[in-house]
SEDORO-980183 format. One record per residue (C-alpha): residue number from 1; x negated, y, z negated. Coordinates in steps of 0.5 Angstrom, whole numbers, padded with zeros to 4 digits, always signed. Layout:
! residues N
ATOM pos    xx    yy    zz
ATOM NUM     X     Y     Z
...
//
This chain:
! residues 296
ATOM pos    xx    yy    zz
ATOM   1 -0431 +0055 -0103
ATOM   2 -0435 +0052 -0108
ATOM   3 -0433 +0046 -0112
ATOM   4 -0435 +0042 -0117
ATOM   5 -0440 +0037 -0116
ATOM   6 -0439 +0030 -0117
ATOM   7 -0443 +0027 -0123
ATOM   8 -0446 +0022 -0119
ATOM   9 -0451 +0028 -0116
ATOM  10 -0451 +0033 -0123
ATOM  11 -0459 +0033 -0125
ATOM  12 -0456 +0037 -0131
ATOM  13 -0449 +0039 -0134
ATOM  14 -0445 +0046 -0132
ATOM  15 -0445 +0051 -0135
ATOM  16 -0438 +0054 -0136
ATOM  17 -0437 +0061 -0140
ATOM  18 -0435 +0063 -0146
ATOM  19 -0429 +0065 -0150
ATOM  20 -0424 +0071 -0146
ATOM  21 -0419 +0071 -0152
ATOM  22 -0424 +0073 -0157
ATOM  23 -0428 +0078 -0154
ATOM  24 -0423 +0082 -0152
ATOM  25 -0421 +0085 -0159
ATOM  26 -0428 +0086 -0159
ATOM  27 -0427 +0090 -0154
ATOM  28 -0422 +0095 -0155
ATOM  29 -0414 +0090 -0155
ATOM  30 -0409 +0093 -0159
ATOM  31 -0408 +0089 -0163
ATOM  32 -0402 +0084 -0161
ATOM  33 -0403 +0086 -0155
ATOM  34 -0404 +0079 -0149
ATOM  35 -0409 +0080 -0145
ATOM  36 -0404 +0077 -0139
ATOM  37 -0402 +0084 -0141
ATOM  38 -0408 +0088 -0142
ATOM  39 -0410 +0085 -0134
ATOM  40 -0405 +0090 -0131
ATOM  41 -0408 +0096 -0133
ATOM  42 -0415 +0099 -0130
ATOM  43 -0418 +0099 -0138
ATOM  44 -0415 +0091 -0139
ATOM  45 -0418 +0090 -0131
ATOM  46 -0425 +0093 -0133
ATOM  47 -0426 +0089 -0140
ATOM  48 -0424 +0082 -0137
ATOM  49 -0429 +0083 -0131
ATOM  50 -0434 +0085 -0136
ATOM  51 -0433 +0079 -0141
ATOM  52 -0434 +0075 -0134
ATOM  53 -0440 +0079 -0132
ATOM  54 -0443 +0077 -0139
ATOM  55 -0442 +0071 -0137
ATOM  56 -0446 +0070 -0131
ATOM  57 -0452 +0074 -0133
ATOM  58 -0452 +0069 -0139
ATOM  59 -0452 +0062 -0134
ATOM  60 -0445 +0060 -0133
ATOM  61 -0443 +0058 -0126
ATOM  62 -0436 +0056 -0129
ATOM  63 -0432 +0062 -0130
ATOM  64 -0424 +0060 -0133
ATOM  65 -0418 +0067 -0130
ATOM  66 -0415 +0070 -0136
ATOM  67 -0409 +0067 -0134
ATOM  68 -0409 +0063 -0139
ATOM  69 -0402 +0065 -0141
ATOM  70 -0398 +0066 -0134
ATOM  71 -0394 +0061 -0134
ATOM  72 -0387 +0063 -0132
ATOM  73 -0384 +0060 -0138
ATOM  74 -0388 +0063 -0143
ATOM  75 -0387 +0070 -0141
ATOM  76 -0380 +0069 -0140
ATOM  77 -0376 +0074 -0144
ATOM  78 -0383 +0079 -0145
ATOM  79 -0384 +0084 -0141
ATOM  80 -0388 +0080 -0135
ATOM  81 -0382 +0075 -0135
ATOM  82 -0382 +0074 -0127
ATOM  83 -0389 +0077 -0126
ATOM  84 -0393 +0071 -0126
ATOM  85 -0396 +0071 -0119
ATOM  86 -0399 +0079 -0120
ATOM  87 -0402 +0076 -0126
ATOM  88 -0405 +0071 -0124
ATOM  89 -0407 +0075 -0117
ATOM  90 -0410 +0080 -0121
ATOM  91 -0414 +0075 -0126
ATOM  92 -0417 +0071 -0121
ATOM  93 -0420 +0079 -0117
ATOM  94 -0422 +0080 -0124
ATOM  95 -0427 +0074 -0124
ATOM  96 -0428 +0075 -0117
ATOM  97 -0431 +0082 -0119
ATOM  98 -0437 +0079 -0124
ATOM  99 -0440 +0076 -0119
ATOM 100 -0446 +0078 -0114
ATOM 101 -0454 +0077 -0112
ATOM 102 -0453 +0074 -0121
ATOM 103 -0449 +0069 -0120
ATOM 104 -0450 +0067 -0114
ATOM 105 -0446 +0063 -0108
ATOM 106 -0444 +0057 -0113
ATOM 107 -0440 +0060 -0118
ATOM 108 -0434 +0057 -0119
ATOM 109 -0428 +0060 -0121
ATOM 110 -0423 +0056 -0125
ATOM 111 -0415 +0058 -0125
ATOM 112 -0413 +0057 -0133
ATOM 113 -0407 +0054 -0134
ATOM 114 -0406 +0054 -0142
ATOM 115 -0399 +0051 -0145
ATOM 116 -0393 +0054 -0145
ATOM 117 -0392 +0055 -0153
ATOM 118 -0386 +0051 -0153
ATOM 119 -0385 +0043 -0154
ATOM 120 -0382 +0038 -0149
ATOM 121 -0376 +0034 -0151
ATOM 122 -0374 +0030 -0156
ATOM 123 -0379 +0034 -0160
ATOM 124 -0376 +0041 -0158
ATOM 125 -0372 +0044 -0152
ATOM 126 -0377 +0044 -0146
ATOM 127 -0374 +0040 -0141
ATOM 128 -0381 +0036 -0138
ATOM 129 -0378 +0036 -0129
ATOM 130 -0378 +0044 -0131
ATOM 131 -0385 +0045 -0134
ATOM 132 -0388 +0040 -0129
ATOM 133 -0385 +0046 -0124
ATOM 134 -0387 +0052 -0127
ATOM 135 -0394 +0050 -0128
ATOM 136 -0393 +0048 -0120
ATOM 137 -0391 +0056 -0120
ATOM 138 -0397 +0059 -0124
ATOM 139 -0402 +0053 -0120
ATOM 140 -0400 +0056 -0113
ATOM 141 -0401 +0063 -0115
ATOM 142 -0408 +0062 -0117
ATOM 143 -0409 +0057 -0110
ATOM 144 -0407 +0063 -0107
ATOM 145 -0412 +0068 -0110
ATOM 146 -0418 +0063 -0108
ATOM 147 -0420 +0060 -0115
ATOM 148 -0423 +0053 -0114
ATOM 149 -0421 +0049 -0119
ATOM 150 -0415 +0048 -0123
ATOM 151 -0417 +0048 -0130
ATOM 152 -0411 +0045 -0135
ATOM 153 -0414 +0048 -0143
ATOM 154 -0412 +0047 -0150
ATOM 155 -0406 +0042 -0149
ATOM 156 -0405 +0040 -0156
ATOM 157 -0399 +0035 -0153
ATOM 158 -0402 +0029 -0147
ATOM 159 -0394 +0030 -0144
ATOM 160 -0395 +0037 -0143
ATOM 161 -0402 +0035 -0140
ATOM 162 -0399 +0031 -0135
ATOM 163 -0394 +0036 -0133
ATOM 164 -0399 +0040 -0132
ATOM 165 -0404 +0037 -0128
ATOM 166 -0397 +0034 -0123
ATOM 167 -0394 +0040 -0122
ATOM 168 -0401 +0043 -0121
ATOM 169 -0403 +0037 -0116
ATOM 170 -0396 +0039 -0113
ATOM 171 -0398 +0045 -0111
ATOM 172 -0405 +0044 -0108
ATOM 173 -0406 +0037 -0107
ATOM 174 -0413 +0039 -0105
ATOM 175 -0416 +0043 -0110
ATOM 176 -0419 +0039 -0116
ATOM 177 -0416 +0039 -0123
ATOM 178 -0419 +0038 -0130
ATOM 179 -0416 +0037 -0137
ATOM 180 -0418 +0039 -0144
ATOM 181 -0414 +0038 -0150
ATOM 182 -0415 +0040 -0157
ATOM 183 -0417 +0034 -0162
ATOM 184 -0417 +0035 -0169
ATOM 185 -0421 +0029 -0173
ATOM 186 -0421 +0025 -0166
ATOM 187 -0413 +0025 -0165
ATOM 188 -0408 +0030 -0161
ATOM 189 -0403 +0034 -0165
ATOM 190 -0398 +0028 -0163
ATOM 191 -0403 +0022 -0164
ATOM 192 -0407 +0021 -0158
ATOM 193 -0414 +0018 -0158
ATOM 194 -0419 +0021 -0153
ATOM 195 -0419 +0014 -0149
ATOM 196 -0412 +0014 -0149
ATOM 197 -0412 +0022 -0146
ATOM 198 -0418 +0020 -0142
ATOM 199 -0414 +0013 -0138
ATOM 200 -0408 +0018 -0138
ATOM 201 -0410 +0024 -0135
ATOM 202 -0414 +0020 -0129
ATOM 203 -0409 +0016 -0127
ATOM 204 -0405 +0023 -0126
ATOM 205 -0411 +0024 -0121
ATOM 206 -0417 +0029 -0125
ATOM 207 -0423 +0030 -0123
ATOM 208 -0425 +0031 -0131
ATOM 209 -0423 +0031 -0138
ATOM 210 -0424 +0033 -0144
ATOM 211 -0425 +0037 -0151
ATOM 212 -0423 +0044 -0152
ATOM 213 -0422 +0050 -0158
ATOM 214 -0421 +0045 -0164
ATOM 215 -0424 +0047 -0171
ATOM 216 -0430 +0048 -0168
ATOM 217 -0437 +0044 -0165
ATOM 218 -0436 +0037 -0170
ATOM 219 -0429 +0036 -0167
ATOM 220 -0430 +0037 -0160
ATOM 221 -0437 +0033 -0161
ATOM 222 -0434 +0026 -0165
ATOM 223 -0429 +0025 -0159
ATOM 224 -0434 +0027 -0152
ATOM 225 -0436 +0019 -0152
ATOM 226 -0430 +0016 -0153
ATOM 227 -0427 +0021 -0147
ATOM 228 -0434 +0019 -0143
ATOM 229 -0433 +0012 -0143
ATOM 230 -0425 +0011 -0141
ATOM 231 -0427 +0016 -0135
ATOM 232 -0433 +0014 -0132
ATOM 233 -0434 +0018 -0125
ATOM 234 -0431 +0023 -0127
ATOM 235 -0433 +0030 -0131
ATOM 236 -0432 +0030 -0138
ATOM 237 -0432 +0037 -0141
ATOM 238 -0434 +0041 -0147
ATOM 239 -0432 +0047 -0150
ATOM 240 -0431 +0048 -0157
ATOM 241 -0431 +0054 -0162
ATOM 242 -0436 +0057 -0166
ATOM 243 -0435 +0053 -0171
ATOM 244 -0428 +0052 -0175
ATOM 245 -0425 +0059 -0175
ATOM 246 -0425 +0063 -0182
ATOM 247 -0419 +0068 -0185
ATOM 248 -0422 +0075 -0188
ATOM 249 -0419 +0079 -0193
ATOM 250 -0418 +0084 -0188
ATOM 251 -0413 +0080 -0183
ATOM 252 -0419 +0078 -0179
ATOM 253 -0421 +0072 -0176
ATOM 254 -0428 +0071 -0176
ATOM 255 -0432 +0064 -0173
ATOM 256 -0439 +0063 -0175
ATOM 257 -0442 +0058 -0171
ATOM 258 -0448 +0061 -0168
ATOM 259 -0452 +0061 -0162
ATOM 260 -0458 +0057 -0164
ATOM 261 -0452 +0052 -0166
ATOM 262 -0448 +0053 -0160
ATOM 263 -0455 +0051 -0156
ATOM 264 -0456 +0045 -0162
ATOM 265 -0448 +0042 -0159
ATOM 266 -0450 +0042 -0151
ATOM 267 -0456 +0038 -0152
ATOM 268 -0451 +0033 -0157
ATOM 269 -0446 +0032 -0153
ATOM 270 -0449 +0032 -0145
ATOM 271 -0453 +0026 -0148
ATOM 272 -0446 +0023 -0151
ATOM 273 -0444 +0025 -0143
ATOM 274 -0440 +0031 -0143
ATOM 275 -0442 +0034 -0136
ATOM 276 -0439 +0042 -0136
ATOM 277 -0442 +0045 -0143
ATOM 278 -0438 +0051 -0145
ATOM 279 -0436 +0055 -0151
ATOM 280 -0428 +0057 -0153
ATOM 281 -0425 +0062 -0159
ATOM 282 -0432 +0066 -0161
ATOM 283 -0436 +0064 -0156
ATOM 284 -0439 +0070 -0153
ATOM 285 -0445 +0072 -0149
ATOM 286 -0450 +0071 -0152
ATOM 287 -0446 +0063 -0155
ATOM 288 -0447 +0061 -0147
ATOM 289 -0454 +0064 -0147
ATOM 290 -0456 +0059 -0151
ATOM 291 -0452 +0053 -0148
ATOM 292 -0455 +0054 -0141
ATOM 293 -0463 +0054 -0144
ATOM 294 -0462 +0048 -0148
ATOM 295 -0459 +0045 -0141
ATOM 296 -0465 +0049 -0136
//
């Protein structure tokens, strides 16, 4: 199975995917509708393999599981409480299914483990020891269903970070970890400088770091090399949104960033060190496309 290269041998960046999320009510969810949900049923399935699909044929050698929503205690109390292994199975196989002669024998499947959606203590009810064991729950289904790599996304809180990157070590000391976090004008929600996330997370033992999600390109470009800097030998990633998403009239939300400008970002953050380039909320197809010519 695939891994991720060491950096030291990268002759240029790796090209990950773009946003699932987003591309999924383009694609026909109902809307209120979790794609965690929406994966279980045939059309779900389909559309999922689909975006992958897209994916692929645009550059990206990563592809992240739409199991981003499968840890145990956030479906608790809906109608998938309890299912998070069949969740996690079904959105590695959806992955897997994108790939063929396209992507090649080193396409990288990454396991997403995405927050919980509550807070640990003191600041809400969240005992830590129980989160960093539900995400060992999530990352021993997806290990179990082949993914390459455990991808730890959008954490806006460095404590559930770290429980998520050891209760995900927990489960497969052997298969590498990655973080990313949120940051909005160079801090976490709670405070935390990217340095400080970066010297945290790999004393926790990943192999990369990094940026996701945030108001779009700017927010995560300002912090790619502070997070290059406290981290060196290890992988430092990049994926932000299309530009700072925007409320319509209608209810929608639109995010504006072009593909030229998604090409225009991966060349400024790899020369700022970032090492795997893709696109989160709003990035699509044609985001990666540009992302993988402004690398080639």
């Amino acid at each position: 199975m695939p891994g991720l290269d060491p950096v030291s041998t990268l002759a240029r960046p790796i090209v990950a995917d773009g946003a699932m999320g987003t591309a999924l009510f383009a694609a026909g969810m109902p809307a209120g509708e979790a794609p965690e949900a929406w994966l279980l049923t045939g059309p779900g399935a389909a559309a999922i393999t689909a975006v992958h699909r897209g994916h692929v044929l645009a550059g990206a050698r990563i592809l992240l599981t739409s199991s981003f929503g499968a840890n145990p205690l956030r479906l608790a109390g809906s109608s998938l409480d309890g299912r998070a292994g069949e969740v996690c199975r079904a959105a590695v196989a959806a992955a897997r299914a994108a790939g063929g002669p396209a992507a090649g024998p080193a396409l990288i499947i990454a396991g997403s483990l995405g927050p919980t959606g509550g807070l640990l203590a003191p600041y809400g009810l969240l005992d830590p020891g129980a989160v960093r064991a539900a995400y060992a729950e999530q990352a021993a289904s997806l290990v179990a269903a082949g993914v390459d790599v455990l991808w730890v996304e959008t954490m806006m809180d460095l404590r559930e970070a770290v429980a998520a990157v050891d209760g995900a070590r927990d489960a497969a000391p052997d298969v590498p970890v990655v973080a990313t976090l949120v940051f909005s004008r160079g801090r976490t929600m709670f405070g935390d400088t990217p340095a400080d996330a970066a010297a945290t997370l790999a004393g926790h033992g990943v192999s990369g770091v990094g940026a996701n999600c945030g108001d779009g390109f700017a927010s995560v470009e300002e912090v790619i090399p502070a997070l290059a800097a406290a981290a060196p030998g290890l992988h430092v990633i990049a994926k932000a949104n299309a530009g700072a998403p925007m409320r319509q009239s209608d209810g929608r939300t639109v995010y504006p960033g072009t593909a030229i400008e998604a090409g225009a970002y991966a060349r400024r953050v790899a020369d700022a060190g970032a090492t795997i380039i893709g696109g989160c909320c709003g990035t699509t197809a044609d985001h990666v496309a540009a992302i993988a010519a402004a690398l080639a």
